[in-house]
Steps between C-alpha positions, in 0.01 A plus 500: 500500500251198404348597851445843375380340190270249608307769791460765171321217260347346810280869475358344114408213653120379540336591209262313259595347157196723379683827621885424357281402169338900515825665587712353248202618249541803652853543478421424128252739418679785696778441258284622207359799708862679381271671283425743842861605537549605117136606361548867601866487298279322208258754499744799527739436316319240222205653465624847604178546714507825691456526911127642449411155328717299660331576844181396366612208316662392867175596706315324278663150541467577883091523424550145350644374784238628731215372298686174487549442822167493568388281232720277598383456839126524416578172247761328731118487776363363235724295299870269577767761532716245346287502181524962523850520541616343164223700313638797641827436398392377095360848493786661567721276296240570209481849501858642665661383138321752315672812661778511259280554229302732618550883451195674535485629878111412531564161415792446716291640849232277360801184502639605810114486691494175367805369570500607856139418523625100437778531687332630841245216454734259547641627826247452698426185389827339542500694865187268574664169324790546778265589788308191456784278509669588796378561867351842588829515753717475199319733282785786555761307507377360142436818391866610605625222237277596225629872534861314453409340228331797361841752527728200396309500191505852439822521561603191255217656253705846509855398429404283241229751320760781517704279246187434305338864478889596420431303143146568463157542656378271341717180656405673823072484504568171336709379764236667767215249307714180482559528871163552573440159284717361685375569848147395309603150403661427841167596680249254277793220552446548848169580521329218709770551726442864540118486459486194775402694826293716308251632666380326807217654616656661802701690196221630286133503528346500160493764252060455530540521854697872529282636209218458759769813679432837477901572412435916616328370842769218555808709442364796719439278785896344431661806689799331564544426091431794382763719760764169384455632134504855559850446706641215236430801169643740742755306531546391147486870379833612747642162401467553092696800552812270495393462114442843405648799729731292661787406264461895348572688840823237589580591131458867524528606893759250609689472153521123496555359153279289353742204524567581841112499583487114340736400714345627783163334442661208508446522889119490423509178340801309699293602785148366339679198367727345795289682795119512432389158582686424772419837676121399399607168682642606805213819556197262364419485881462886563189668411425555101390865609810554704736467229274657214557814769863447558558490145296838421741660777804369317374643113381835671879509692671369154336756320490852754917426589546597126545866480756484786729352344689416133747278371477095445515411912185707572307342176651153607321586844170586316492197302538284770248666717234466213624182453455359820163665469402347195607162675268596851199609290439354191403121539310592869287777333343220202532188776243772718268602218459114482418471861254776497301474187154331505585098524190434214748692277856525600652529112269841407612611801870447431384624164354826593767513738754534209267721348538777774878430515534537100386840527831592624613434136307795390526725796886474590643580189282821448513633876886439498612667166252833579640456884834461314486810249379713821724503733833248341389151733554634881076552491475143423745313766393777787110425451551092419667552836180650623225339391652149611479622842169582434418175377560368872143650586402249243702178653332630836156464381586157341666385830179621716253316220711209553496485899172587498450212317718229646283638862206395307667192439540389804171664649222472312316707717688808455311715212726735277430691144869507453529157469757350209297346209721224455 
């Protein structure tokens, strides 16, 4: 048994002071983010806000995010990310209190920009704090923790905000901005630490030195960036189903009760929390774009399996094939938007990188429900099914840009358009 023990933490081994320092802060802040599992209930049943609003007060806090998450990246090239990421977080902290005292439905899709506005800019920020303390070899496998982190707080942050929205509203956005504090006063303590290796030039070039870029030329010539995005919000727009359509057709089509369906997503995070890093560990030899593919396969196969089947086995099945997807995918498609943006301004690539990926926020939600209202789910899991096969034409053209430019590599002499920008 201490065998067993000792091989499973030997996987959380290896990382820098500066990176345990980030994820605990993340684990922190996540906490407060409960606010995501019960804002729709607050604004349904609280404010009794009606579907036509609520799906603009939604989209519009998915608009924050996109805008950003490319602020954030444009200042992180230009300023310390470890200075962004706790001005990201006072914002929200600031303004997320305000929601239970505010009725009027302008002024709460006008809140919820902002809030989610502050909120995406400090993801991207504290994604380039942890790249630049650990080696580019361990980038995935880093990223693998933080995504542990990240669903152990949202789990703690749900069980303990169900209790508090039970009393009031109220006790739950305040408990959402004391976290957020929190997470705040842990980052300055540590902030030479986490601001150290911050940025070598190899890093970041300067912010004067990339406004000299034309940003349109640049990212037209970055082929292999811009086909990474379009497969990661592809991606992200089957995957968000899991928050919207998802939980209604197991409700409705398979007739599993809501209590049942809690327990069952339990396999989601048992899997995220005990598996993730040391499957990151053991694959963090194979190709990034091998498993971003692999993990596409297993969401399209999660997801098109669906209407063959009902009952709690089959949707146990489902959930662990997304699972295991989510596992594959996630941390290898941000680790390669890293490895092919521009290297005189990695962070507003990582930035607009989130940007395109936020969009999914917006998008999923509206193409499931209509999907959903058409034709009761089947239309959604039979053409997720399809278009992630699709999306192999896509992992075909990255693999060819990335031969064609490992040949290069190793002979200069050999002249290609195709060549990854890198």
């Amino acid at each position: 048994m201490m065998r067993s023990l000792q091989a499973y933490l030997k996987h959380y081994r290896g990382f820098a002071p500066a990176v345990w320092i980030n994820i605990i802060g993340v684990f922190i802040a996540t906490s407060g983010l409960v606010i995501n599992t019960f804002f729709t209930l607050f604004l349904v049943n609280d404010r009794n806000i009606g579907l036509y609003s609520l799906g603009i007060i939604l989209a519009t806090g998915g608009l924050g995010a996109v805008i950003g998450s490319y602020v954030s990246g444009y200042l992180c090239d230009r300023m310390n990310p470890a200075k962004i990421a706790p001005l990201g977080l006072l914002g929200f902290a600031l303004f997320v209190v305000f929601f239970p005292f505010t009725y009027s439905v302008i002024l709460l899709i006008l809140l919820n920009f902002t809030t989610n506005l502050f909120l995406a800019i400090f993801r991207p920020s504290n994604f380039m704090i942890i790249f630049a303390n650990c080696d580019v070899a361990d980038r995935t496998r880093v990223m693998a923790l933080y995504r542990v982190a990240y669903n152990l707080g949202i789990s703690f942050g749900a069980t303990l905000g169900g209790l508090l929205a039970s009393i009031s509203f109220i006790l739950l956005f305040s408990f959402s901005s004391v976290m957020s504090f929190a997470a705040i006063a842990m980052m300055l303590k540590y902030y030479p630490l986490l601001a150290k290796k911050i940025y070598h030039k190899e890093m970041c070039a300067s912010g004067k030195s990339f406004r000299q870029l034309s940003i349109l030329t640049d990212f037209s010539k970055n082929k292999a960036f811009l086909m990474l995005s379009l497969l990661f919000l592809l991606y992200n727009v089957i995957f968000a189903q899991v928050r919207s359509t998802y939980a209604i057709y197991l409700n409705h089509i398979y007739h599993i009760s809501l209590r049942n369906l809690g327990l069952l997503m339990l396999i989601n995070f048992l899997l995220i929390v005990f598996f993730e890093v040391p499957m990151m560990n053991i694959f963090k030899h194979y190709k990034l774009l091998y498993l971003c593919l692999y993990g596409t396969l297993f969401l399209g196969l999660s997801y098109f399996i669906l209407p063959f089947g009902t009952g709690c086995l089959f949707a146990a099945t489902s959930i662990f094939g997304w699972t295991i997807s989510e596992i594959l995918a996630t941390s290898p498609f941000i680790s390669l938007a890293l490895q092919y943006a521009n290297p005189q301004a990695p962070a507003l690539y990582v930035g607009i990188f989130q940007s395109i990926s936020s969009l999914a926020m917006i998008l999923a939600p509206s193409l499931g429900t209509f999907i959903y209202g058409f034709h009761n789910g089947d239309l959604i899991w039979y053409g997720s099914g399809i278009i992630t096969l699709l999306m192999m034409f896509g992992f075909y053209y990255l693999l060819k840009l990335e031969h064609a430019s490992t040949s290069l590599a190793v002979n200069p002499s050999i002249k290609s358009s195709s060549t990854l920008t890198l």
